[in-house]
N, CA, C and O atoms as a GROMACS GRO file, in nm:
protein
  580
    1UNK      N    1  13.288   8.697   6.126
    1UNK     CA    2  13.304   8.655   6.262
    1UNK      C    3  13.226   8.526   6.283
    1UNK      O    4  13.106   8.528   6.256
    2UNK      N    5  13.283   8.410   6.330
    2UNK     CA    6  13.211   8.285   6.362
    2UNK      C    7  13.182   8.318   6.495
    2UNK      O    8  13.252   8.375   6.580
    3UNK      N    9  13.034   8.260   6.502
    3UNK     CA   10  12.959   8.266   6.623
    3UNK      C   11  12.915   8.122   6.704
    3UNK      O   12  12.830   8.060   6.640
    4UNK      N   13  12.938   8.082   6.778
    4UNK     CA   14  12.912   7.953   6.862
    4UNK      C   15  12.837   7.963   6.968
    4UNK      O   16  12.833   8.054   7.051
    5UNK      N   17  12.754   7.824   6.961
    5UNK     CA   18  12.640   7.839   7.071
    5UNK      C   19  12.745   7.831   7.219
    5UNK      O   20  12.707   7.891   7.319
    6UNK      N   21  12.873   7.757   7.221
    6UNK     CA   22  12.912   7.750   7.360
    6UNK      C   23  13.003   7.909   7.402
    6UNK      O   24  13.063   7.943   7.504
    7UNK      N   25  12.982   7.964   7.300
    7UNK     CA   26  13.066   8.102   7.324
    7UNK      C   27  12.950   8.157   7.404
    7UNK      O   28  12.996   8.199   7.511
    8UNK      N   29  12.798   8.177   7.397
    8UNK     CA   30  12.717   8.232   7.480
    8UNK      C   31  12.694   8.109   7.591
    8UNK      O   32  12.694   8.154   7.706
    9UNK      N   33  12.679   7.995   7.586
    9UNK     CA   34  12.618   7.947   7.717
    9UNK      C   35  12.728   7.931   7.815
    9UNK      O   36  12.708   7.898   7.932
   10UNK      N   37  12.879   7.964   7.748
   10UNK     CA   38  12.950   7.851   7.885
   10UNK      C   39  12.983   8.050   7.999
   10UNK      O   40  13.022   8.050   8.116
   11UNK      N   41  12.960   8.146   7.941
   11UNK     CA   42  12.945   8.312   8.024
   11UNK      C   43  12.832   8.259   8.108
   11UNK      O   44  12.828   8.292   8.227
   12UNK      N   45  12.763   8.202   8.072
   12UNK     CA   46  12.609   8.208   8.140
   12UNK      C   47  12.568   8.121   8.224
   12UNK      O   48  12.468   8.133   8.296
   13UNK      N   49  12.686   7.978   8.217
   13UNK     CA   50  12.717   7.908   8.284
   13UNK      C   51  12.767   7.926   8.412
   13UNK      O   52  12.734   7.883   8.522
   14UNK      N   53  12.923   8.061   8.339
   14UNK     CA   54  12.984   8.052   8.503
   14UNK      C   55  12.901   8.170   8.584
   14UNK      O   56  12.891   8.171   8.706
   15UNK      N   57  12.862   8.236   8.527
   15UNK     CA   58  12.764   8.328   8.600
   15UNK      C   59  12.663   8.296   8.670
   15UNK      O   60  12.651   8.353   8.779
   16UNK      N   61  12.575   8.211   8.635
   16UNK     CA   62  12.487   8.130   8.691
   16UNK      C   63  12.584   8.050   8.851
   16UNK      O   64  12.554   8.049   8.970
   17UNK      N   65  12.693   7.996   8.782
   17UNK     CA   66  12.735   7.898   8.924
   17UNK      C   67  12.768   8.042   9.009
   17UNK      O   68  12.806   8.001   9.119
   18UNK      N   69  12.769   8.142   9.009
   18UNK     CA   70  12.845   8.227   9.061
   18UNK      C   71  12.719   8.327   9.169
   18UNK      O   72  12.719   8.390   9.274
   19UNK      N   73  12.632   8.292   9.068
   19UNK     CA   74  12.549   8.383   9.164
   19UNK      C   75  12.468   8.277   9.194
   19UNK      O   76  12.360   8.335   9.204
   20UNK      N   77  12.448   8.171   9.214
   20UNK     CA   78  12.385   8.065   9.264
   20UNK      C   79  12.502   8.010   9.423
   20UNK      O   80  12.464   7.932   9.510
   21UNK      N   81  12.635   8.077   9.420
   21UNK     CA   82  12.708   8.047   9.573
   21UNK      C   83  12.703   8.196   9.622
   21UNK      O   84  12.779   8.222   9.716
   22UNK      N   85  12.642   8.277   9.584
   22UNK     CA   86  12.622   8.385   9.662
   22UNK      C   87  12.613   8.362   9.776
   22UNK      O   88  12.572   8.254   9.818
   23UNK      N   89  12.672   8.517   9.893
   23UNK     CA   90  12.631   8.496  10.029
   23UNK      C   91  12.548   8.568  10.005
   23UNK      O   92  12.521   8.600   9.889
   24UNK      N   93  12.477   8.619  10.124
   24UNK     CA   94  12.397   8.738  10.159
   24UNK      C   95  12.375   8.754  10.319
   24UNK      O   96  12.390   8.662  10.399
   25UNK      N   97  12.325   8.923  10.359
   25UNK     CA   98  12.309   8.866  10.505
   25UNK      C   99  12.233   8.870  10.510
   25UNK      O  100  12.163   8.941  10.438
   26UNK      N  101  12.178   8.769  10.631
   26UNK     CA  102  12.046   8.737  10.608
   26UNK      C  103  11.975   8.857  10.783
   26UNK      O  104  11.862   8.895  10.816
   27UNK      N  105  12.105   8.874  10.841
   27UNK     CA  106  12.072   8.952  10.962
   27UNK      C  107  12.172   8.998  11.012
   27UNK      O  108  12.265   8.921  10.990
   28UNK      N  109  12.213   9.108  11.084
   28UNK     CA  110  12.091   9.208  11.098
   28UNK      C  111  12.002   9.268  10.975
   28UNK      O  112  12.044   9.231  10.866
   29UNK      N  113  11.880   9.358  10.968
   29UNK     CA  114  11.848   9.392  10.863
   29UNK      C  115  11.886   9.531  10.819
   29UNK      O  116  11.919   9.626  10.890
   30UNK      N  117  11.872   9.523  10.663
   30UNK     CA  118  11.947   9.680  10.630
   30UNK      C  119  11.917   9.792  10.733
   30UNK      O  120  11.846   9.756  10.827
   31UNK      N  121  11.961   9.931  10.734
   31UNK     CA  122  11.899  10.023  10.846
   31UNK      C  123  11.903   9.977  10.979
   31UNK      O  124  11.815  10.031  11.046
   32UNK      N  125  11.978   9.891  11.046
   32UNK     CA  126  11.892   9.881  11.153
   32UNK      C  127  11.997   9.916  11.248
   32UNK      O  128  12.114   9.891  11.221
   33UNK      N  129  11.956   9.982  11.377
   33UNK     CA  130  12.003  10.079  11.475
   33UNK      C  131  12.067   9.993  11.546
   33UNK      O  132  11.984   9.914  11.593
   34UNK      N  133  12.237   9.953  11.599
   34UNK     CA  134  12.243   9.891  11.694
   34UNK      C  135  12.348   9.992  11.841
   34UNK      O  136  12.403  10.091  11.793
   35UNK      N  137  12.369   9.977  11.967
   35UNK     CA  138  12.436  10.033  12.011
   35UNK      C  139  12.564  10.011  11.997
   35UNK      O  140  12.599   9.893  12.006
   36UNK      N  141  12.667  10.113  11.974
   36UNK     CA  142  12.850  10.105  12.034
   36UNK      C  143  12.852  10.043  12.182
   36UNK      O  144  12.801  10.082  12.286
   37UNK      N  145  12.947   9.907  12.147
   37UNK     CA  146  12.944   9.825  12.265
   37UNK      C  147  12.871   9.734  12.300
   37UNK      O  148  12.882   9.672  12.406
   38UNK      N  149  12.746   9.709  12.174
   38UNK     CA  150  12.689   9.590  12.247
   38UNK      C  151  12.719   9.490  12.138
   38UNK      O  152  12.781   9.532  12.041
   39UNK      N  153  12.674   9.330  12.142
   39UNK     CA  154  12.680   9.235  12.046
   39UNK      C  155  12.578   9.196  11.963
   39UNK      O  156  12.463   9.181  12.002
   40UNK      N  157  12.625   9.175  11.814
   40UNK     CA  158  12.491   9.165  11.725
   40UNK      C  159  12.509   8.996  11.691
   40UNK      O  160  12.597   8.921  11.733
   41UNK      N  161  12.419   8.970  11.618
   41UNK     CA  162  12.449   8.815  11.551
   41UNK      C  163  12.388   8.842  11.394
   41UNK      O  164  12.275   8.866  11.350
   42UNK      N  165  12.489   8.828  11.348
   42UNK     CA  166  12.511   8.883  11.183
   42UNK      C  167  12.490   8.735  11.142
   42UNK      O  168  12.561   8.638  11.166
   43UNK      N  169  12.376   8.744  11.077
   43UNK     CA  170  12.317   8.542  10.979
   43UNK      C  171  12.399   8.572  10.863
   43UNK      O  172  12.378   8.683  10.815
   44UNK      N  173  12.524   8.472  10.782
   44UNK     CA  174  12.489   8.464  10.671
   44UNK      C  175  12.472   8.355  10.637
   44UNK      O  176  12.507   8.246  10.681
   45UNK      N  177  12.363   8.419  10.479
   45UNK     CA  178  12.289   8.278  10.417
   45UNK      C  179  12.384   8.267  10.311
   45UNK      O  180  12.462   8.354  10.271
   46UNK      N  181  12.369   8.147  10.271
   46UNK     CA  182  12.417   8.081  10.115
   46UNK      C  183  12.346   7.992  10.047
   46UNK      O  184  12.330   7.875  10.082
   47UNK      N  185  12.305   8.038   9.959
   47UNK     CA  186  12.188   7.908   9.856
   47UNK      C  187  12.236   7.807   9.894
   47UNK      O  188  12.353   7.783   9.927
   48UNK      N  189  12.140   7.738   9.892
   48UNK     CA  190  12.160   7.563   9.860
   48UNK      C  191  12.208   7.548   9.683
   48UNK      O  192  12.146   7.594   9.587
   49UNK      N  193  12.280   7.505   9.682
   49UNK     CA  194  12.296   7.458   9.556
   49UNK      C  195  12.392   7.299   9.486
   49UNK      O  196  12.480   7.231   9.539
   50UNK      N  197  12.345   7.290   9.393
   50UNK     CA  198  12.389   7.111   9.296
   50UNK      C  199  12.510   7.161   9.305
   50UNK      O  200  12.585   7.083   9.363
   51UNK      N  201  12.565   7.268   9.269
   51UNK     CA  202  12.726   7.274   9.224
   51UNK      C  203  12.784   7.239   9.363
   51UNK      O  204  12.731   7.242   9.474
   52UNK      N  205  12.938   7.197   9.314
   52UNK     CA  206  13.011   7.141   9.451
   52UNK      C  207  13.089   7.268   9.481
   52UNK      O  208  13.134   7.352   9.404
   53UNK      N  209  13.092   7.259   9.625
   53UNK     CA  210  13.168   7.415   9.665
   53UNK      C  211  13.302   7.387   9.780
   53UNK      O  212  13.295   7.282   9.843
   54UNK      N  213  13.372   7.442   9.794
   54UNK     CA  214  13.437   7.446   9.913
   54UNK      C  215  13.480   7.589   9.981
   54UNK      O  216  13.567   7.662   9.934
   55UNK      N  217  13.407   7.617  10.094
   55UNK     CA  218  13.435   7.731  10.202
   55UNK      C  219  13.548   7.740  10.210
   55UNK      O  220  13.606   7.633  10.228
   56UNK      N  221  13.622   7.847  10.204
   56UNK     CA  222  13.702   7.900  10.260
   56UNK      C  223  13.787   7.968  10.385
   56UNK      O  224  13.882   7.933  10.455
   57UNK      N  225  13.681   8.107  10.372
   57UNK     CA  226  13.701   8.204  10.473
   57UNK      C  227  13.583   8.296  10.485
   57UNK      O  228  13.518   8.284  10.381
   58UNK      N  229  13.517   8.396  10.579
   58UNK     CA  230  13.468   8.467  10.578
   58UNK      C  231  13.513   8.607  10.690
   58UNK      O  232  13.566   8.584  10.798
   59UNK      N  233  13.481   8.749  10.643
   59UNK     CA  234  13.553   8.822  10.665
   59UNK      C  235  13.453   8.922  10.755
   59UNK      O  236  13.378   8.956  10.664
   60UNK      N  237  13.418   8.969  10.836
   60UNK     CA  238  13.314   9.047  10.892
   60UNK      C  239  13.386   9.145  10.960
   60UNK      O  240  13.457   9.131  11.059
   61UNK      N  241  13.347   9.300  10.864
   61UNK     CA  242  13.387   9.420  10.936
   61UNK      C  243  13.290   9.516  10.926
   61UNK      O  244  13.192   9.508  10.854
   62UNK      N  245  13.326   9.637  11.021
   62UNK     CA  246  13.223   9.767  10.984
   62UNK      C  247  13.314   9.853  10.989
   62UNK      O  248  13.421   9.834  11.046
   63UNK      N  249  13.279   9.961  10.928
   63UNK     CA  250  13.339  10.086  10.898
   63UNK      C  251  13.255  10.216  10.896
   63UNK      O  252  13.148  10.203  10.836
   64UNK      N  253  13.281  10.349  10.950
   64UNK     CA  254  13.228  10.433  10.987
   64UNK      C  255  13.208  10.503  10.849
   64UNK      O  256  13.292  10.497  10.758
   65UNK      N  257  13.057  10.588  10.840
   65UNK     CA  258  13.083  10.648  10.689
   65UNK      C  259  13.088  10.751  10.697
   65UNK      O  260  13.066  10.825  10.601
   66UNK      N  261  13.134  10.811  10.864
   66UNK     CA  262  13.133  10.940  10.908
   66UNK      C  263  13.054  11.037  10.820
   66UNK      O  264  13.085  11.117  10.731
   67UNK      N  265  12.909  10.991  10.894
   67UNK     CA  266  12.773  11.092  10.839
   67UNK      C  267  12.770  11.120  10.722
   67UNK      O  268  12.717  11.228  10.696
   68UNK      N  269  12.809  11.062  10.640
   68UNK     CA  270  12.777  11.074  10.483
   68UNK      C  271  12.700  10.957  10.422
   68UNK      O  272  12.683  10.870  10.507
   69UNK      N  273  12.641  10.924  10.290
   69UNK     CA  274  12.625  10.772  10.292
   69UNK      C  275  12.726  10.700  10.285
   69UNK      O  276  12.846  10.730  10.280
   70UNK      N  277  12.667  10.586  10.284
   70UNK     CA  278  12.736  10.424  10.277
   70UNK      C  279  12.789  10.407  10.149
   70UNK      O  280  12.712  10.383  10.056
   71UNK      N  281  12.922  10.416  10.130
   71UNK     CA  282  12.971  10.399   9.936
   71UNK      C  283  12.982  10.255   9.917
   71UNK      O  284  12.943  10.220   9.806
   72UNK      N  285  13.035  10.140  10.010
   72UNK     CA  286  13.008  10.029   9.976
   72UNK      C  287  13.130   9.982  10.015
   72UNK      O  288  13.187  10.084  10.051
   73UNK      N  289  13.230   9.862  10.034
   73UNK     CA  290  13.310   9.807  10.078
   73UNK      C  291  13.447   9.838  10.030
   73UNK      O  292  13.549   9.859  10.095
   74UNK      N  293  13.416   9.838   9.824
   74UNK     CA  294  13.501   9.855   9.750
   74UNK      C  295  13.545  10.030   9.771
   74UNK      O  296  13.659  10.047   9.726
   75UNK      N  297  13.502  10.122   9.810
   75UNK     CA  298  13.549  10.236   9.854
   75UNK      C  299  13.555  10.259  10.011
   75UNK      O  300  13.638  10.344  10.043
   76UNK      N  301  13.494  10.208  10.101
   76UNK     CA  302  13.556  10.216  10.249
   76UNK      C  303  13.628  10.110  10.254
   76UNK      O  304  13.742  10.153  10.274
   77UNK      N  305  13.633   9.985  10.248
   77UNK     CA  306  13.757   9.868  10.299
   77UNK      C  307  13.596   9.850  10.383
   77UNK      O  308  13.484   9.902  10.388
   78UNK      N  309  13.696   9.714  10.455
   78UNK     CA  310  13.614   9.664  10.576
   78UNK      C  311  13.572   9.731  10.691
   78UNK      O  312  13.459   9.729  10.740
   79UNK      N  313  13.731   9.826  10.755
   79UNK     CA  314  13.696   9.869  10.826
   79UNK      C  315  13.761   9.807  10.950
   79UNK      O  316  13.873   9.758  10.941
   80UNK      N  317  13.696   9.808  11.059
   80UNK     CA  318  13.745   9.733  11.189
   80UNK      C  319  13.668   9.582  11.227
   80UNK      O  320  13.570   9.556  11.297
   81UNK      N  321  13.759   9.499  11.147
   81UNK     CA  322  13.742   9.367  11.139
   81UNK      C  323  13.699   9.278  11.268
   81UNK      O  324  13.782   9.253  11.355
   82UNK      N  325  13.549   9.227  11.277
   82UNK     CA  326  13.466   9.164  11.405
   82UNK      C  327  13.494   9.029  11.375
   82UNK      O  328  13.450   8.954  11.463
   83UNK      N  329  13.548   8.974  11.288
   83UNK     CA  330  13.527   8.795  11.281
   83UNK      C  331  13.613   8.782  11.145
   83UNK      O  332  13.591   8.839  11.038
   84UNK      N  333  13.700   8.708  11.172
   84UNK     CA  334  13.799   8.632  11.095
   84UNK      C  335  13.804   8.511  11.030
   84UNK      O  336  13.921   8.486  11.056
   85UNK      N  337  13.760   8.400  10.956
   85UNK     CA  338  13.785   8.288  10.995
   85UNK      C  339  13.734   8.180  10.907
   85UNK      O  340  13.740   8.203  10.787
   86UNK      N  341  13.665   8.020  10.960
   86UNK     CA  342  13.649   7.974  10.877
   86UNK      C  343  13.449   7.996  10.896
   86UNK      O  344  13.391   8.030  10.999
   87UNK      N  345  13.397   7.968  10.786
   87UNK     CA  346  13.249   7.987  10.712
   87UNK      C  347  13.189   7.802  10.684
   87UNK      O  348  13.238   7.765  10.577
   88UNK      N  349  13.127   7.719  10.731
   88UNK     CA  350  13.039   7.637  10.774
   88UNK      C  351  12.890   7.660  10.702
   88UNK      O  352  12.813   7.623  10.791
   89UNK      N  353  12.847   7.681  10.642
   89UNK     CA  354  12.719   7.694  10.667
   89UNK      C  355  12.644   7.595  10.666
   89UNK      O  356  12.688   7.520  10.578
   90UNK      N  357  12.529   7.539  10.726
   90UNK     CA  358  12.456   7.429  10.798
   90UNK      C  359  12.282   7.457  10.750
   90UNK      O  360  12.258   7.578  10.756
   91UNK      N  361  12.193   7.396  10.717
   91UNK     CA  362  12.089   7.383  10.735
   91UNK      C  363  12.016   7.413  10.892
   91UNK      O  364  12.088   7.367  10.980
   92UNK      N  365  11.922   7.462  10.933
   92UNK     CA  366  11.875   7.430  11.066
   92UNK      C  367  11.782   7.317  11.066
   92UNK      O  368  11.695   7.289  10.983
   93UNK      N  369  11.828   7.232  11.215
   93UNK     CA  370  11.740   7.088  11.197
   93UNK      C  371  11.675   7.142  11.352
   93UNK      O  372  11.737   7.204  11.438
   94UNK      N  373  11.507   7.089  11.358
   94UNK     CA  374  11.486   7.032  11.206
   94UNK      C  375  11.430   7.155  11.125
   94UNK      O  376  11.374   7.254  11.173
   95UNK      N  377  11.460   7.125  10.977
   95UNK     CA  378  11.419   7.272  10.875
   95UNK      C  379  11.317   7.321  10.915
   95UNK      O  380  11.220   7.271  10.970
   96UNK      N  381  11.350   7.461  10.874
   96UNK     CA  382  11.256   7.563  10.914
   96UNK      C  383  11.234   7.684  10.789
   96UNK      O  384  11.176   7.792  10.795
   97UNK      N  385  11.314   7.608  10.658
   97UNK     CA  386  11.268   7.686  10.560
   97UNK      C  387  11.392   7.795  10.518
   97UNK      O  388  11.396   7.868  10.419
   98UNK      N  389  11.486   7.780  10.624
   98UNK     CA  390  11.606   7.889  10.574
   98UNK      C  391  11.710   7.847  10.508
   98UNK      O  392  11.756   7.741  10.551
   99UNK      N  393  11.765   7.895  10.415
   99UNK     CA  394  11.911   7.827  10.304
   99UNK      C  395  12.006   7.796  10.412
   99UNK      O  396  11.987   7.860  10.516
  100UNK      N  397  12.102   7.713  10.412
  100UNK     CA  398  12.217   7.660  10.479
  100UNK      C  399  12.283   7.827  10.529
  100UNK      O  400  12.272   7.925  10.456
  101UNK      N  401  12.338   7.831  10.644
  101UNK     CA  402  12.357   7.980  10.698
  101UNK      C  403  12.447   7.971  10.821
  101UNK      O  404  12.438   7.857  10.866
  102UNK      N  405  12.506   8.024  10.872
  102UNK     CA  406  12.538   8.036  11.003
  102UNK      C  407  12.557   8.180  11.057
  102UNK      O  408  12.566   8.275  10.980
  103UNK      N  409  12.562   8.194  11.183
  103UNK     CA  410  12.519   8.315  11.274
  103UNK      C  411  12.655   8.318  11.364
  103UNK      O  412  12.701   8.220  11.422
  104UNK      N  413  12.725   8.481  11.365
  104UNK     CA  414  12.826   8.494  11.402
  104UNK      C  415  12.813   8.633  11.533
  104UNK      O  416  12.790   8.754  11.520
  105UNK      N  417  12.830   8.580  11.607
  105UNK     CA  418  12.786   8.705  11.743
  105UNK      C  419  12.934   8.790  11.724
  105UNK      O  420  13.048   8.753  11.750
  106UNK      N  421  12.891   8.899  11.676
  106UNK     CA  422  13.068   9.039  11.693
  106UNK      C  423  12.986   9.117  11.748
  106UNK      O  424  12.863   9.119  11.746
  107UNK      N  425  13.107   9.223  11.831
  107UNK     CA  426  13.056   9.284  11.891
  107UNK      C  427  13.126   9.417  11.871
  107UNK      O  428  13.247   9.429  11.885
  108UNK      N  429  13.012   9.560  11.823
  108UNK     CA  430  13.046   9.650  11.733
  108UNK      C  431  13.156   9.709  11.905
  108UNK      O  432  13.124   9.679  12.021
  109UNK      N  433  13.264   9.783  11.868
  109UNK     CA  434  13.338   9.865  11.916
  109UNK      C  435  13.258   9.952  12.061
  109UNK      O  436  13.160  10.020  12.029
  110UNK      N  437  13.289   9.951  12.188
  110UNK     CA  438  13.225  10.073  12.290
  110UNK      C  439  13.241  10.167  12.146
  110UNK      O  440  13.165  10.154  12.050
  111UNK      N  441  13.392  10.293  12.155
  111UNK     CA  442  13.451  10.393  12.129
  111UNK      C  443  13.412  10.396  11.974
  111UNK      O  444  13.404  10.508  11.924
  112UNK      N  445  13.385  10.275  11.884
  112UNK     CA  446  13.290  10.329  11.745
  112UNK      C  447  13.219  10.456  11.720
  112UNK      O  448  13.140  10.496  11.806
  113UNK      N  449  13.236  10.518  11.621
  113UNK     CA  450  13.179  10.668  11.588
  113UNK      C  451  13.038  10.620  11.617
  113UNK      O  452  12.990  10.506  11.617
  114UNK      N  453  12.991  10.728  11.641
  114UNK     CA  454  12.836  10.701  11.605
  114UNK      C  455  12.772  10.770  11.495
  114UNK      O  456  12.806  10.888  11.488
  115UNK      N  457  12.684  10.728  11.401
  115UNK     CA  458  12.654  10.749  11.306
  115UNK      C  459  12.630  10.676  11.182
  115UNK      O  460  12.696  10.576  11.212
  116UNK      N  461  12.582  10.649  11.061
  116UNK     CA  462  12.576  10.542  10.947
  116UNK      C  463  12.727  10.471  10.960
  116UNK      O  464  12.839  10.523  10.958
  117UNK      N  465  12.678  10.305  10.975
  117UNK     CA  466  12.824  10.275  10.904
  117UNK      C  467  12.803  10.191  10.889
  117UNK      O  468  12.710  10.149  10.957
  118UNK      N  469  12.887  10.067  10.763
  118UNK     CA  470  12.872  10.010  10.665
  118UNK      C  471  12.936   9.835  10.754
  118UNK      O  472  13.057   9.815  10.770
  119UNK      N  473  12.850   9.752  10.791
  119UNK     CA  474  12.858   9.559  10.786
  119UNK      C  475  12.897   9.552  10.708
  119UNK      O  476  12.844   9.626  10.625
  120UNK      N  477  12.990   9.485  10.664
  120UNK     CA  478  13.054   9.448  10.535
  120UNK      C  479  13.131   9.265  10.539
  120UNK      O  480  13.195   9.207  10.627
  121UNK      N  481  13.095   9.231  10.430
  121UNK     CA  482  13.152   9.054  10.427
  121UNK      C  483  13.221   9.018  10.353
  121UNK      O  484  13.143   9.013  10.258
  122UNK      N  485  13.323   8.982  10.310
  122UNK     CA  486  13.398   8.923  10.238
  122UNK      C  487  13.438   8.800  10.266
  122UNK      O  488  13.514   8.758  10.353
  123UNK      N  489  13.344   8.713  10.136
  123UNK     CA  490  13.360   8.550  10.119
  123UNK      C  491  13.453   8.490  10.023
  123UNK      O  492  13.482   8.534   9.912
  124UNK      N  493  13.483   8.417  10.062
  124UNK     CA  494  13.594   8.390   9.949
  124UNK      C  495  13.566   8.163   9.930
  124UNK      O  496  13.578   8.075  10.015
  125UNK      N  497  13.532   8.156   9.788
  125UNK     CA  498  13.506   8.018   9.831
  125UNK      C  499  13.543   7.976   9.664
  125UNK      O  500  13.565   8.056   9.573
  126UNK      N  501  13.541   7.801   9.658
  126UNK     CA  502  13.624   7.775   9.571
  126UNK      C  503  13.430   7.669   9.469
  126UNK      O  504  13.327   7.622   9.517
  127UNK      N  505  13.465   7.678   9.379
  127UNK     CA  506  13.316   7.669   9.333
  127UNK      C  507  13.342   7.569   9.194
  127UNK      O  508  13.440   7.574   9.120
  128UNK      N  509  13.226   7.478   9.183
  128UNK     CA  510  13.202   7.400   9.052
  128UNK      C  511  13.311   7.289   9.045
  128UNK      O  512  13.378   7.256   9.144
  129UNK      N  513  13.328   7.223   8.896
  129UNK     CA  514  13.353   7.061   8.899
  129UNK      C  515  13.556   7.133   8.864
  129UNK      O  516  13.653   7.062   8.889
  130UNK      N  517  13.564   7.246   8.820
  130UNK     CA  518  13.677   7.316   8.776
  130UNK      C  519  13.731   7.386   8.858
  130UNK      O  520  13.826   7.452   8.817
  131UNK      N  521  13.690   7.399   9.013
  131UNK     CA  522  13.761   7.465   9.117
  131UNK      C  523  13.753   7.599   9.074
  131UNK      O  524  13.849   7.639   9.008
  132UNK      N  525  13.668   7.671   9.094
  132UNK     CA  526  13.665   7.809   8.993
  132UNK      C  527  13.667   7.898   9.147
  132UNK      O  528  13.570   7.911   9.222
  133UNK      N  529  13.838   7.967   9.174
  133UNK     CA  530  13.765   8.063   9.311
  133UNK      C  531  13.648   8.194   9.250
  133UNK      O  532  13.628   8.247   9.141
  134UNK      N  533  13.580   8.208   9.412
  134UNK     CA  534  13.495   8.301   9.403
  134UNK      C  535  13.557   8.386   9.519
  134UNK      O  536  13.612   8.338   9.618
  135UNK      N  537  13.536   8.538   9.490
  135UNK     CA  538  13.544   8.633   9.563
  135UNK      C  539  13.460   8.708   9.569
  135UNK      O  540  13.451   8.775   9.467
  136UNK      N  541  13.332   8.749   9.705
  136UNK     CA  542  13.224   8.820   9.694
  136UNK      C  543  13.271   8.938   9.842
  136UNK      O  544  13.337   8.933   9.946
  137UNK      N  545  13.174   9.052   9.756
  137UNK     CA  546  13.190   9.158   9.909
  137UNK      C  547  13.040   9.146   9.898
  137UNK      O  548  12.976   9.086   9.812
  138UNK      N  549  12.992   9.220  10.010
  138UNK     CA  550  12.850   9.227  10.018
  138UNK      C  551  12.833   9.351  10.154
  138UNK      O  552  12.932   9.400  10.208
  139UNK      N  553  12.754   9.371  10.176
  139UNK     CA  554  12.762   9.511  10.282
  139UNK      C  555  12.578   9.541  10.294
  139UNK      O  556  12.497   9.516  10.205
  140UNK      N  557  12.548   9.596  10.422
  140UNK     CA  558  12.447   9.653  10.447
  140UNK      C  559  12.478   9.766  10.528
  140UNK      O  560  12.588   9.786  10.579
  141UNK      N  561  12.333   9.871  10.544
  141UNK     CA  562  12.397  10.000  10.636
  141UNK      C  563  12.353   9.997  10.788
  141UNK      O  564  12.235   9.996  10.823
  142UNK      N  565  12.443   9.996  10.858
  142UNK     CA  566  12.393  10.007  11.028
  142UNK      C  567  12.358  10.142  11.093
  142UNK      O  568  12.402  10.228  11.016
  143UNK      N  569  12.293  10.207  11.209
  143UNK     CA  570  12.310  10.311  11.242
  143UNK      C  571  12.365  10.235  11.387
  143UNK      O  572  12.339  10.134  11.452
  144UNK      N  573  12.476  10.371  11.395
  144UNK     CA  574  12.518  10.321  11.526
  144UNK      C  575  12.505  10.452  11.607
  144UNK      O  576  12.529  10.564  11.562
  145UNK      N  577  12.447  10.409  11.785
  145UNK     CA  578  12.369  10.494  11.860
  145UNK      C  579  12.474  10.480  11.961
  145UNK      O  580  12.464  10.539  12.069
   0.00000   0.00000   0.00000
């Protein structure tokens, strides 16, 4: 079997660009209690990064885990979709130390179950000098009161 140094670096390459355009949320925080019917402002962050990127879309839903845990996006879905659309993310001026991010006010359901249920994001963005799409889910757990 011939072995090549670019057979290991160029995996490690796209992996690196890949988790270097990660989202994440940056808010609300995991666990945290909000009421059915009122409005949250969900931050997401995205590294700063050298690689060139282009936004897409971003997808913001919750889904009830009807009192069981939270399995994660890829086994509930989104759920009941709060924000559709296009994803911006911006520096705050003047800096204050946070990665490029933006903040999206949804507002969870009155008639929402109450009980654990799953924020969930789906980013979709186009990444590096090769246009490489990216597709990320990401999810935290809410209690809803």
């Amino acid at each position: 079997m011939k072995f090549s140094m670019s057979s290991v670096i160029f995996p490690l390459a796209l992996a690196h660009t890949a988790f270097s355009q990660s989202v994440r949320i940056g808010a609300p925080a995991d666990q945290s209690s909000v009421q059915a019917g009122s409005s949250i402002v969900v931050e997401v962050d995205r590294p700063d990064t050298l690689t060139p990127s282009t936004e897409i879309a971003l997808v913001i839903g919750v889904a009830s885990c009807h009192n069981a845990p939270c399995l994660g996006p890829d086994l509930l879905g989104l759920g009941t979709v709060l924000y559709s659309g296009p994803f911006n993310p911006q520096f705050d001026t003047p800096a204050d130390g946070k990665p490029p991010h933006q903040n999206f006010t949804v507002v969870i359901p009155e008639s929402f179950q109450k009980g654990p249920a799953q924020l969930a994001l789906f980013h979709i963005a186009l990444v590096g000098a090769s246009v490489e799409p990216l597709a990320q889910l990401r999810n935290i757990t809410l209690n809803i009161l």
